[in-house]
C-alpha positions in Angstrom: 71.0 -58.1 -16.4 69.8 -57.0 -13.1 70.4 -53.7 -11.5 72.8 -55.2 -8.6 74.8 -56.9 -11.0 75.2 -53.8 -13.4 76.6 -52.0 -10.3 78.6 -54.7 -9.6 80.5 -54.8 -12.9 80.4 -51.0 -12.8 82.5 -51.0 -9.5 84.6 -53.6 -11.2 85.8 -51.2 -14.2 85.8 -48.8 -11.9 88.9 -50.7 -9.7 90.6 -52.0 -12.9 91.1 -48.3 -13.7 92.8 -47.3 -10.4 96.4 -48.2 -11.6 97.0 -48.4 -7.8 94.8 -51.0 -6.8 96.9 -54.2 -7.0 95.6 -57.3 -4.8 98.0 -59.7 -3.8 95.6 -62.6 -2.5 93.3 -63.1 -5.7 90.7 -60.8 -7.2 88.9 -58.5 -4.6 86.0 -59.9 -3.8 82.6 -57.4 -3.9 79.1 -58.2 -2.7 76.2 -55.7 -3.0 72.5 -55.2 -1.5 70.1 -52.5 -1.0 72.9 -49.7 -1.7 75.4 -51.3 -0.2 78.8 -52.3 -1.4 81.3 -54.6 0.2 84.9 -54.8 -0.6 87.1 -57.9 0.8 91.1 -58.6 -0.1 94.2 -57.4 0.1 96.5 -54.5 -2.0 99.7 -53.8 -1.8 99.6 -50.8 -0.3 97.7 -48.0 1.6 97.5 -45.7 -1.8 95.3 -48.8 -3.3 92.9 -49.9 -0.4 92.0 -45.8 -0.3 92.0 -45.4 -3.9 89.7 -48.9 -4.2 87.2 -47.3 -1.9 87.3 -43.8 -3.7 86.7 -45.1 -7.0 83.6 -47.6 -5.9 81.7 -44.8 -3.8 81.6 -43.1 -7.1 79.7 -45.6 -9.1 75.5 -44.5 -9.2 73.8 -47.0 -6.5 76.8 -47.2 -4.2 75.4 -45.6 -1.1 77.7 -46.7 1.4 80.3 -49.4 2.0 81.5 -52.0 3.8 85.3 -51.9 4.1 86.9 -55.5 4.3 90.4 -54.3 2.5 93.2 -55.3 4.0 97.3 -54.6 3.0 99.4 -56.4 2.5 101.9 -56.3 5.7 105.6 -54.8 4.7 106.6 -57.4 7.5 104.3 -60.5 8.8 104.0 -60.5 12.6 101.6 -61.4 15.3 99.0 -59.5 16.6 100.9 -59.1 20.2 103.8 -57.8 18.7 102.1 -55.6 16.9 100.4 -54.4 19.8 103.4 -53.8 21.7 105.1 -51.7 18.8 101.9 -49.3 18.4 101.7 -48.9 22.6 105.6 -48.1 22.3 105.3 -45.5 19.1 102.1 -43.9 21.2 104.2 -43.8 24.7 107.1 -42.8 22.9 105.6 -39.2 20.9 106.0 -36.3 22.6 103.2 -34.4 21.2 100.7 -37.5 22.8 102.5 -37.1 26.4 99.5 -35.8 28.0 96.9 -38.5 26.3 96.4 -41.9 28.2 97.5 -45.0 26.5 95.3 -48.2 27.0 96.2 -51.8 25.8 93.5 -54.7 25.3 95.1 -57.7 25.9 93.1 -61.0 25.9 89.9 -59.4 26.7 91.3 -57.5 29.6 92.7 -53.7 29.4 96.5 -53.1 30.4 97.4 -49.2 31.4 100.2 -48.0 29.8 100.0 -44.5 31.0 97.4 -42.5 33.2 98.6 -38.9 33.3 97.6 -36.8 36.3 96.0 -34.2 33.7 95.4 -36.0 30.7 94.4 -34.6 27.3 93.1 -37.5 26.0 92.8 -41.0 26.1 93.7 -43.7 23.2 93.1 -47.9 23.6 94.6 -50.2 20.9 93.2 -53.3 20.3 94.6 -55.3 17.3 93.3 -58.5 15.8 94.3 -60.1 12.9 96.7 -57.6 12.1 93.9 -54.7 11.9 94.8 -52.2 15.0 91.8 -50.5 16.4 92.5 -47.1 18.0 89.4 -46.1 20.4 88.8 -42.7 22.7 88.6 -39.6 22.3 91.7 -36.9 22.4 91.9 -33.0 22.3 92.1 -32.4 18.8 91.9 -34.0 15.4 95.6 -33.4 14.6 96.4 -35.7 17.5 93.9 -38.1 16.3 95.5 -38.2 13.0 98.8 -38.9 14.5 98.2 -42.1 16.6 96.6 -43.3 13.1 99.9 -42.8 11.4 102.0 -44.6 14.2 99.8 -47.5 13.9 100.6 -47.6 10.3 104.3 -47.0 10.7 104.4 -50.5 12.2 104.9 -52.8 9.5 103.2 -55.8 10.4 99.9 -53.3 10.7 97.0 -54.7 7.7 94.3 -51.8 8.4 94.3 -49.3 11.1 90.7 -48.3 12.3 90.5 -44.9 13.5 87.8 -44.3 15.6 89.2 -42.1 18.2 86.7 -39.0 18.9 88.0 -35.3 18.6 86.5 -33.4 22.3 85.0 -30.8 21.8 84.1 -31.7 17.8 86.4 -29.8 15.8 86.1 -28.6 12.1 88.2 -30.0 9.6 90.2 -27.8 6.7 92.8 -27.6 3.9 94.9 -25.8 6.3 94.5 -28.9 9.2 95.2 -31.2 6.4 98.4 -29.8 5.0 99.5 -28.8 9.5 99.3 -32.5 9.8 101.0 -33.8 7.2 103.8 -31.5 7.9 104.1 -32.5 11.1 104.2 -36.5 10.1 107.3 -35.7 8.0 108.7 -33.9 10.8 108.7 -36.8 12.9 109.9 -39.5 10.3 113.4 -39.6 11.0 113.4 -41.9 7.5 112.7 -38.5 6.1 114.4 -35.6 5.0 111.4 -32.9 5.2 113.5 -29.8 4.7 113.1 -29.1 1.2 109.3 -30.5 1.2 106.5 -28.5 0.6 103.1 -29.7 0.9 99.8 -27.9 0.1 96.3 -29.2 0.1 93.8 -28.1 -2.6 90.1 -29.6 -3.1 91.0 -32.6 -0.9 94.2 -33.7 -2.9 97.5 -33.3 -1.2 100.2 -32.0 -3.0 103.8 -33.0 -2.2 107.0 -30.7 -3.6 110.5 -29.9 -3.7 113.5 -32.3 -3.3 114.6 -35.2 -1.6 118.2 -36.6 -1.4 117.4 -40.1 -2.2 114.5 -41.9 -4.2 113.5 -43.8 -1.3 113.1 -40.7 0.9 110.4 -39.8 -2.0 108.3 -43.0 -1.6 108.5 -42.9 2.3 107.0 -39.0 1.9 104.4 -40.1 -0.1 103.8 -43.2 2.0 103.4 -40.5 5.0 100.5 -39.0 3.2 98.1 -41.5 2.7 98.5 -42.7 5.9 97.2 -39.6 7.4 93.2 -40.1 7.8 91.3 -38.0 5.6 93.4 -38.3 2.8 92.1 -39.9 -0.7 94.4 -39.1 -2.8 98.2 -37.5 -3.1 100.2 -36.6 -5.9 104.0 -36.8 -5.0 106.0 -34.2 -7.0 109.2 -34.6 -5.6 112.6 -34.6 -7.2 115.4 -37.0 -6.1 118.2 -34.2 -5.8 121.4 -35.4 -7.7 
């Protein structure tokens, strides 16, 4: 057996042991060369396509890979639609006010706001259902945020991230756990009062109560879409 196909069947075992790594278009499909490791399919959800990754960057020989996972959408719509909901949820945040909003449409980019003293600026570009976020903005808890109103639309099957942070700023703990707080804050699926959340060693930790079981998925769903995170353990209670 060669060495790339030992990997191969490695990173395999490795995803069949992720209990949260269900495709829903056929078996994920790998390929790997000279250290690196692509991954192309669909899961379910957000929780497997990080997960899936986690798991294969572990295996010895995976260097670096090539992300091609894709999710399942919680509703199927076209790219312009898309589009449109992400340049609304961005226009629409109070805390991104002061950041420009940039739309590209057909090839050509559409201003959706140019503040007089902006903060930032963020372009969305989506294409088969993957929304791009470019630019660079203040501060990485901002950056974060677009990413999670991208996800929130439903027909959304990856968000790329790759809006800068001027000047670079340090990530912590303490950043991770302000900016999860402040996405359950702004879900108004989600009853945050009783929540506690707490970062330790890169896990997020999620606590306390919620008055209904579906206010507990939607917390956890918060989570993992916050970039950054790889894993989260939901502890909530469904008060009775």
């Amino acid at each position: 057996m060669s060495e790339e196909r030992e990997i191969l069947d490695q990173v395999r075992s490795a995803l069949r042991s992720e209990p949260r790594v269900r495709p829903t278009a056929g078996p994920l499909r790998l390929g790997f060369g000279d250290g690196d490791l692509t991954i192309e399919g669909e899961v379910d959800h957000v929780a497997g396509k990080k997960r899936a990754l986690e798991a294969a960057a572990r295996v010895p020989g995976v260097e670096t890979i090539t992300d091609r996972l894709r999710v399942r959408p919680a509703t199927p719509m076209g790219d312009g639609e898309i589009r449109d909901l992400v340049r609304e949820g961005l226009l629409e945040d109070l805390t991104l006010r002061r950041c420009g909003v940039r739309v590209r449409v057909k090839g050509a980019i559409e201003v959706a706001r140019a503040p007089a003293d902006p903060s930032g600026r963020i372009e969305v570009v989506v294409e088969d259902g993957i929304v791009t976020l470019d630019g660079e903005v203040s501060g990485l808890g901002l950056k974060r945020l677009a990413g999670v109103i991208a996800w929130w639309v439903p027909g959304a099957r990856d968000v790329i991230n790759g809006i800068g942070v001027v000047p670079p700023e340090a990530d912590s703990e303490a950043a991770v756990t302000d900016a999860v707080h402040e996405v359950l804050e702004k879900d108004c699926f989600v009853d945050d009062d009783s929540i506690v959340v707490s970062t330790r060693q890169g896990v997020v930790y999620l606590d306390g109560t919620v008055p209904r079981g579906a206010g507990r998925k939607l917390a956890e769903d918060d989570a993992w879409y916050v970039f950054g995170i790889d894993r989260v353990v939901n502890r909530l209670d469904v008060r009775v």
